[in-house]
C-alpha positions, -999 to +999 in steps of 0.1 A: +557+009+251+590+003+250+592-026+270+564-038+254+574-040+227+609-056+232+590-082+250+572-091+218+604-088+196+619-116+218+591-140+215+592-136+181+627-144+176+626-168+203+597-187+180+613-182+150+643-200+159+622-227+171+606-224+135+641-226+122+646-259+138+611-274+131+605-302+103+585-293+072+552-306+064+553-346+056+518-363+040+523-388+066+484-402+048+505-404+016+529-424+032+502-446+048+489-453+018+516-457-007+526-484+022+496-503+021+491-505-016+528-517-015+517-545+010+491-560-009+503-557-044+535-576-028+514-605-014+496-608-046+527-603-072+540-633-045+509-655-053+513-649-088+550-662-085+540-694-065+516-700-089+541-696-117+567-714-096+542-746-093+534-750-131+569-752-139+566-788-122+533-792-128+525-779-163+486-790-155+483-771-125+451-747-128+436-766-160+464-763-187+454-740-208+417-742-206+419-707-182+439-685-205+445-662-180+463-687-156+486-692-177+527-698-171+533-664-198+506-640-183+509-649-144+547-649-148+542-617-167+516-602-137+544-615-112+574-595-128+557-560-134+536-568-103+571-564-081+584-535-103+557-515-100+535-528-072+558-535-039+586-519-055+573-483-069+551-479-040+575-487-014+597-462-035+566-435-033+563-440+003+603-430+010+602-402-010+571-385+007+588-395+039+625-384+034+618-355+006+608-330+032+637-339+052+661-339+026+649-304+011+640-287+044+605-277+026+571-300+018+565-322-015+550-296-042+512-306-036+492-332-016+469-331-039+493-340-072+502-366-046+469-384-044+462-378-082+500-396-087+484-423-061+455-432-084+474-430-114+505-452-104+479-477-089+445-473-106+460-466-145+492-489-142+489-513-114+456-534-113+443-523-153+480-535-165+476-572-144+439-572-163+455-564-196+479-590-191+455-617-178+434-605-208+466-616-230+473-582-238+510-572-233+543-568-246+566-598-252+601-576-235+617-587-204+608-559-176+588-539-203+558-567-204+529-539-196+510-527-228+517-494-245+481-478-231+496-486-191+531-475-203+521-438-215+510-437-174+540-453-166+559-425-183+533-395-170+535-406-133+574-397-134+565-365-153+544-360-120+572-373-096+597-349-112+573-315-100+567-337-068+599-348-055+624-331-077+612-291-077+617-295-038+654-300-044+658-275-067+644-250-048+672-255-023+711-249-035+727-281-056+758-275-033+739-286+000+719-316-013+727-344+007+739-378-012+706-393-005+684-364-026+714-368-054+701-408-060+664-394-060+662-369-085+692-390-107+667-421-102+634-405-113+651-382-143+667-411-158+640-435-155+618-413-171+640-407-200+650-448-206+615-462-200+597-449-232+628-458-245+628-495-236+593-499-241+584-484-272+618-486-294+616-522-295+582-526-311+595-501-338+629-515-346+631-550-355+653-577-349+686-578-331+683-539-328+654-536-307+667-566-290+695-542-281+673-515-268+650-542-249+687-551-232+692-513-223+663-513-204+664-548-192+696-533-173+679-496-167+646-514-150+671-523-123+701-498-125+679-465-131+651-470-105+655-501-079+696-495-075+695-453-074+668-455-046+673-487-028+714-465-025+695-435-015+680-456+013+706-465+026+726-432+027+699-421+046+697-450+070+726-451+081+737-413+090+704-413+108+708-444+134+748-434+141+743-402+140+776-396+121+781-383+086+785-408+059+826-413+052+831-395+020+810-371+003+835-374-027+833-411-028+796-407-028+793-386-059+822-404-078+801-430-076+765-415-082+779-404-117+800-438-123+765-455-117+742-435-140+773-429-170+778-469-169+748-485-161+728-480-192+759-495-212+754-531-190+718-544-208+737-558-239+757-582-214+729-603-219+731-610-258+772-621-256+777-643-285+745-632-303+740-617-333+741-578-323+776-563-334+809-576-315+816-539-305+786-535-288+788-564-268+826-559-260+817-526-244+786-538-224+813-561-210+841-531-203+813-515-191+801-544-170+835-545-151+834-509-150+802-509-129+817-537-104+844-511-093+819-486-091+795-509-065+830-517-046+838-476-045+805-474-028+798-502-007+829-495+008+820-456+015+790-474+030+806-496+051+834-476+064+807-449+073+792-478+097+827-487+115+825-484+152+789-487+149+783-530+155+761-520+188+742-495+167+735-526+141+724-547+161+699-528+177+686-509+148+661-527+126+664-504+095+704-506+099+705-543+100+689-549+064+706-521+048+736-536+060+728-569+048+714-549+017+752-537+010+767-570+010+742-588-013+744-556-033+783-561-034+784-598-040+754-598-062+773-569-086+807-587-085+787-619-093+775-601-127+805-584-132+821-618-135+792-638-152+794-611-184+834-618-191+828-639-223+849-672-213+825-675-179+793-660-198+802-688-222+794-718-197+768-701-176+747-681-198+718-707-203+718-719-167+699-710-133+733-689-124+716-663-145+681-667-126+704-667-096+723-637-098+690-619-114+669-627-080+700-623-058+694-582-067+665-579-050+677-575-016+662-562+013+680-530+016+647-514+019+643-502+054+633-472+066+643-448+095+623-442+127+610-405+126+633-398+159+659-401+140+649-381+107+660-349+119+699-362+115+722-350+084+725-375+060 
């Protein structure tokens, strides 16, 4: 009896530290699908921008305005919030139900709140806020173009993605969150708070006021959602190809809260020498300059967490365009840091430089890594 049952003692510790080691549950289906639907709302929000693209030299294209629907306003419109929320927030959705479980060491709250998020971020945003739009009904904001009816979804799918994504961290201890789960929850919490903000403030408050607020967001769409998770991206790329820890957790979290204090400050950059108050735009600017040091603190963390690794680069697919990703994100950021000073904001301000550095942003830091390697710290 004795032996007996020390025999099944060991086998169970011997498969509980095998448990120990073993990765948590991952809705690889979500993943799947969140991937696909980012796929084909890409190729379309790309067709709506070649169409959009060709009527700027040829105004007739597609009839004039005989089609209302084709045209330049509402496709450019479909092609904007198609990227945002299409490619972009599915793409997003796929990461987090890949890295989340990896990150926390425990499973996504529920697969089923994970389909129901599914439908609603594609079926009650997506494809009825491109027929609203084509339908001519929409907002006339810059990033905020959706209608109000798609925007309370908007603002209830991150209300879901915070019991999805962000429960799962705060389950486990704050003090061993990798820099990675930090830029997830920062990026979902604050773009739950600013998006009601920019897209319902505006249509109350008139004038150059809720031009200000359409700025904040203008600056948030890109600062609160793509920067925070294209970052967390890549500090989980890259610890997981070298298999090295990233060079500074300190730099890393200076520049977390640098990022989310001063990037809501940056939208009124883009009124200098309008009629909202001096003040505010003199601090959008401060801030502005603020935020390029902040990108230089943490490109550089990301960099020097890759040196020695130039064989590892160039084999790894995912490492190559996050690296490329961190230099556009650097130049791009300098480029805007530079562009808001008033004496160059003063020359450049109405010209494609604008357009230029605007586009520049969306680089392709999005990659991914392979499952072998998921298992590394980040």
């Amino acid at each position: 009896m004795t032996t007996s049952a020390q025999n099944l003692s060991s086998r169970n510790e011997r498969a509980n530290t095998q448990n120990l080691g073993a990765l948590p549950s991952i809705e690889y289906d979500l993943v799947r699908a969140h991937v696909f639907a980012s796929l084909v709302t890409l190729v379309i929000s790309v067709l709506f921008g070649i169409l959009v693209a060709t009527k700027f030299t040829f105004p007739e294209f597609l009839g004039g305005h005989g089609w209302l629907w084709l045209t330049w306003g509402r496709l450019r419109y479909n092609h904007t919030q198609g990227i945002f929320f299409g490619w972009l927030g599915n793409a997003f959705l796929a990461f987090f139900y890949y890295v989340v479980p990896r990150l926390a060491n425990r499973p996504v709250l529920s697969r089923r709140l994970g389909w129901f998020l599914f439908c609603i971020w594609n079926f009650a945003v997506v494809l009825p806020g491109w027929a609203l739009v084509a339908a001519g009904f929409s907002q006339p904001l810059e990033w905020a173009e959706f209608p109000l009816v798609v925007d309370a979804f908007v603002v209830l799918a991150f209300m879901l993605m915070v019991f999805e994504f962000v429960l799962p961290f705060l389950k486990a201890r704050l003090s061993d969150l990798y820099v990675s789960a930090w830029y997830i929850i920062g990026g979902i919490i604050f773009t739950m708070l600013a998006y009601p903000v920019g897209n319902l403030v505006p249509e109350l408050v008139p004038g150059a006021r809720g031009a200000a607020f359409s700025g904040l967001w203008i600056h948030d769409a890109v600062g609160l959602f793509v920067t925070p998770f294209a970052v967390a991206i890549a500090y989980y790329v890259i610890p997981a190809t070298t298999r090295r820890a990233i060079f500074s957790h300190f730099l890393s979290m200076v520049g977390f809260w640098l990022l989310f204090f001063i990037y809501p400050l940056n939208g009124t950059h883009h009124y200098v020498y309008s009629a909202i108050p001096m003040a505010a735009q003199k601090g959008a600017i401060v801030a502005s300059a603020y935020l390029g040091m902040d990108v230089i603190l943490v490109v550089t963390n990301l960099l020097l967490s890759l040196r020695g690794s130039s064989g590892t680069v160039s084999k790894e697919v995912p490492l190559r365009f996050v690296w490329f990703g961190v230099v556009s994100y650097l130049l791009v950021s300098l480029q805007g840091s530079v562009q808001a000073l008033m004496p160059v904001n003063r020359f450049i301000h109405f010209t494609d430089w604008v357009i230029g550095h605007s586009r520049s942003a969306a680089s392709p830091i999005c990659g991914n890594a392979s499952p072998e390697h998921a298992t590394t710290s980040a």
